[in-house]
Backbone as CSV, one residue per row, in Angstrom:
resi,resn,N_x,N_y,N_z,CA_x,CA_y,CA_z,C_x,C_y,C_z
1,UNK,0.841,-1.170,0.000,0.000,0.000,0.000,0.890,1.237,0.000
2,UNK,0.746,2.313,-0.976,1.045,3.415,-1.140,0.898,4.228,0.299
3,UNK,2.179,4.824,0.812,2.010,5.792,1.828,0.981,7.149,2.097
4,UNK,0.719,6.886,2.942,-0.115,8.400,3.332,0.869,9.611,2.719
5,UNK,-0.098,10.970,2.121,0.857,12.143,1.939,0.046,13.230,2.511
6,UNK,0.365,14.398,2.569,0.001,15.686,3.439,-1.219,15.912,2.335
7,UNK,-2.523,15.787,2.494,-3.509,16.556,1.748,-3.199,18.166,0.908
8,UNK,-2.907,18.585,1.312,-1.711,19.921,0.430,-1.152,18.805,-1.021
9,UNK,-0.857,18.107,-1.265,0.035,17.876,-2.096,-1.033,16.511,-3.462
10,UNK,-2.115,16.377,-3.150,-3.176,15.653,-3.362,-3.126,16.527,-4.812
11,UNK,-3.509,15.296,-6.000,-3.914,16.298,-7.519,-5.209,16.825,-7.477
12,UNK,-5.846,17.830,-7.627,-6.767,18.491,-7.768,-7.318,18.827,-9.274
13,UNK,-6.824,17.920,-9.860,-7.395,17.470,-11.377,-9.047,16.910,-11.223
14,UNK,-9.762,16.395,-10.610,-10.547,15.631,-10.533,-10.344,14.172,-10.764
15,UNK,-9.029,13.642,-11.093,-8.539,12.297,-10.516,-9.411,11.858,-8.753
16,UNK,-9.443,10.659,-9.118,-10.194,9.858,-7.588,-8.754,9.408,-6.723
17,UNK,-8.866,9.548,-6.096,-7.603,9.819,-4.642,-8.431,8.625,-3.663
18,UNK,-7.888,8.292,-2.822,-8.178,7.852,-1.136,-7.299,8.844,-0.509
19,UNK,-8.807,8.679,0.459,-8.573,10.052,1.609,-8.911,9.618,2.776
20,UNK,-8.307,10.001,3.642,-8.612,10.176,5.500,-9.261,11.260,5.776
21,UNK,-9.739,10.757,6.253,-10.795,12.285,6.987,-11.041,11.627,8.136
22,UNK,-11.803,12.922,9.617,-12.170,12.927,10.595,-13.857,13.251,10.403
23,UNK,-14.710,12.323,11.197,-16.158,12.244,10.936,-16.516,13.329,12.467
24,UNK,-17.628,14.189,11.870,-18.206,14.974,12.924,-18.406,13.622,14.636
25,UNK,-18.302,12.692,14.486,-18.108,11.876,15.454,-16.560,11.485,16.177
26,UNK,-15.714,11.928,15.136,-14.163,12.073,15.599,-13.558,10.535,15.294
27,UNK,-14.172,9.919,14.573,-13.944,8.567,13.776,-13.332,8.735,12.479
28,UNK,-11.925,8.008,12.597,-11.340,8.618,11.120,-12.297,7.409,10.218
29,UNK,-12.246,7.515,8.844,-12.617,7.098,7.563,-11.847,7.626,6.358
30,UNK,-12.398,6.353,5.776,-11.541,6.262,4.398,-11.771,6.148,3.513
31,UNK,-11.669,6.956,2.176,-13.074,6.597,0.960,-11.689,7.511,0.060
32,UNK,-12.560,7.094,-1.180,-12.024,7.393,-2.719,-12.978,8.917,-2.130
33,UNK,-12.410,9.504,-2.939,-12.634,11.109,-3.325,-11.839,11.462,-4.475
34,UNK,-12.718,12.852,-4.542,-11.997,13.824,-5.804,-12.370,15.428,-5.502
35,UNK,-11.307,15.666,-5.889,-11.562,17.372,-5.750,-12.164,17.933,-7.182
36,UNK,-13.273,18.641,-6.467,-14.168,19.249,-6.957,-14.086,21.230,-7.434
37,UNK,-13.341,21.241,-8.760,-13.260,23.162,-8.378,-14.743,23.207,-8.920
38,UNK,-14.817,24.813,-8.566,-16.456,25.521,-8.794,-16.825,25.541,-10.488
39,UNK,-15.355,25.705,-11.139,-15.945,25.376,-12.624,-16.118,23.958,-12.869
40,UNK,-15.855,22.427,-12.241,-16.372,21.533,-12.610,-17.689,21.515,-11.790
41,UNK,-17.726,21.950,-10.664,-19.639,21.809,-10.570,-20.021,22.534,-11.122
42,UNK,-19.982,23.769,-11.453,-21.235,24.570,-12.545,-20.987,23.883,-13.537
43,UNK,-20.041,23.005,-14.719,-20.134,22.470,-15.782,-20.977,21.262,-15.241
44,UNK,-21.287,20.224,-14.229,-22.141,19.641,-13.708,-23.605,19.667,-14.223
45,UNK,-23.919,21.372,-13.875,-25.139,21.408,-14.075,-25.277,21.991,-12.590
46,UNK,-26.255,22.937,-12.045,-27.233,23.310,-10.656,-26.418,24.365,-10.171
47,UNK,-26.331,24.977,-9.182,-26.508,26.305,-8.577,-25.939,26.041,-7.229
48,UNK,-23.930,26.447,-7.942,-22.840,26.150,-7.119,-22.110,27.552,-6.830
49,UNK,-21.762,27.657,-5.905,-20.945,28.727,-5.322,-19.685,28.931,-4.757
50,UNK,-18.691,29.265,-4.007,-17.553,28.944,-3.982,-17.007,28.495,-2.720
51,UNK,-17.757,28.238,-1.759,-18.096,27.174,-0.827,-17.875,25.776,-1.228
52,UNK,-18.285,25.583,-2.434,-19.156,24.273,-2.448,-17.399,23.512,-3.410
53,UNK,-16.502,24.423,-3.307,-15.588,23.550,-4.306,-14.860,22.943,-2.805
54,UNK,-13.923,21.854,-3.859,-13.309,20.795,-2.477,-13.666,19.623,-2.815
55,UNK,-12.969,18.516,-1.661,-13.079,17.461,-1.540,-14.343,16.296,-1.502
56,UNK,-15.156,15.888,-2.564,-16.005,15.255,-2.263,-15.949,13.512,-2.693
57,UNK,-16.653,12.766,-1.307,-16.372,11.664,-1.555,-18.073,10.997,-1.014
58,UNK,-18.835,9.704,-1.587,-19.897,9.335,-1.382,-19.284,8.964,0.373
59,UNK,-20.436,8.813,0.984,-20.810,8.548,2.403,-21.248,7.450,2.340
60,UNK,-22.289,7.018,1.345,-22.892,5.689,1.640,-22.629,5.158,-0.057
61,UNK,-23.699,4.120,-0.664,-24.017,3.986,-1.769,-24.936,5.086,-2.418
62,UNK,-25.188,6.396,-1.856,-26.406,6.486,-2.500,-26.178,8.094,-1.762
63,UNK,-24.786,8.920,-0.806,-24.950,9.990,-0.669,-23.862,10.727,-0.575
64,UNK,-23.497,11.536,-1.636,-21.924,12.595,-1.459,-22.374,13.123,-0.601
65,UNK,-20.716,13.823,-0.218,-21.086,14.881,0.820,-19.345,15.949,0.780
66,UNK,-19.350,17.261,0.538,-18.135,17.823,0.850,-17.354,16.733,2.307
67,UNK,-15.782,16.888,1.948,-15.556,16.333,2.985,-14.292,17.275,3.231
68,UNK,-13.377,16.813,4.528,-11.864,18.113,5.057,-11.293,16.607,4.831
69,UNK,-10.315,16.333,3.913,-9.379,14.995,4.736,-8.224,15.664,5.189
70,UNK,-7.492,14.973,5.611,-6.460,15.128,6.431,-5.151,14.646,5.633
71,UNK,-5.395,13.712,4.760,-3.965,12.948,4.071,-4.291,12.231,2.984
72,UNK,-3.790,11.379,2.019,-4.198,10.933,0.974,-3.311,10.161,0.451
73,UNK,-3.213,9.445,-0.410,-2.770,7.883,-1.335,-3.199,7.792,-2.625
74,UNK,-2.682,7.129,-3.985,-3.197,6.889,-4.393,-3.986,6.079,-4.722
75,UNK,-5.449,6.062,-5.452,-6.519,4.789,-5.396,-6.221,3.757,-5.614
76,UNK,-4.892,3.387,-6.674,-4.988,2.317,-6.685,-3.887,1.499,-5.770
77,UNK,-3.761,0.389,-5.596,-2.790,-0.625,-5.276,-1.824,-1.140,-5.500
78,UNK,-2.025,-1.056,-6.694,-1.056,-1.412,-7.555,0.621,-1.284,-6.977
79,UNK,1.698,-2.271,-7.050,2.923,-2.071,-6.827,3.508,-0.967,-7.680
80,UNK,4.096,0.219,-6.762,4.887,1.120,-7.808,3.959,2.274,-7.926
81,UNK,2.513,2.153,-7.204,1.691,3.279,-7.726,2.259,4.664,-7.102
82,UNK,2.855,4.688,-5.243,3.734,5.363,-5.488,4.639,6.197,-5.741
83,UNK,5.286,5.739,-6.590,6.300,6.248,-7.545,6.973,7.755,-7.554
């Protein structure tokens, strides 16, 4: 498994990442995410503002949600990913 890195240093391409984050319960978690800027949600489609850019990763099967992580990896596994 690819090492943890400082969230600062995460691509902000809209590439899917794994991320750590802290849950309003103080329970870390771990999910694929992608950073979201305000021109890929208004190209989306709906009525985005500049709040709303950042880190978003699903919560369940069935609910995104902005998230803060803390550190990041890349998604895949792969030996060498890395690099």
């Amino acid at each position: 498994m690819a090492a943890r890195k400082p969230i600062e240093t995460a691509p902000k391409d809209g590439s899917k990442v794994t991320v750590y984050w802290q849950d309003s319960d103080g329970v870390m978690n771990e999910s694929i995410a992608q950073y979201r800027s305000l021109d890929r949600l208004k190209a989306a489609g709906g009525d985005w503002d500049e709040s709303d850019a950042g880190w978003w990763a699903y919560t369940d099967g069935h609910t995104q949600r902005k998230i803060e992580p803390i550190s990041w990896r890349p998604a895949s596994d792969d030996p060498g990913a890395d690099d």
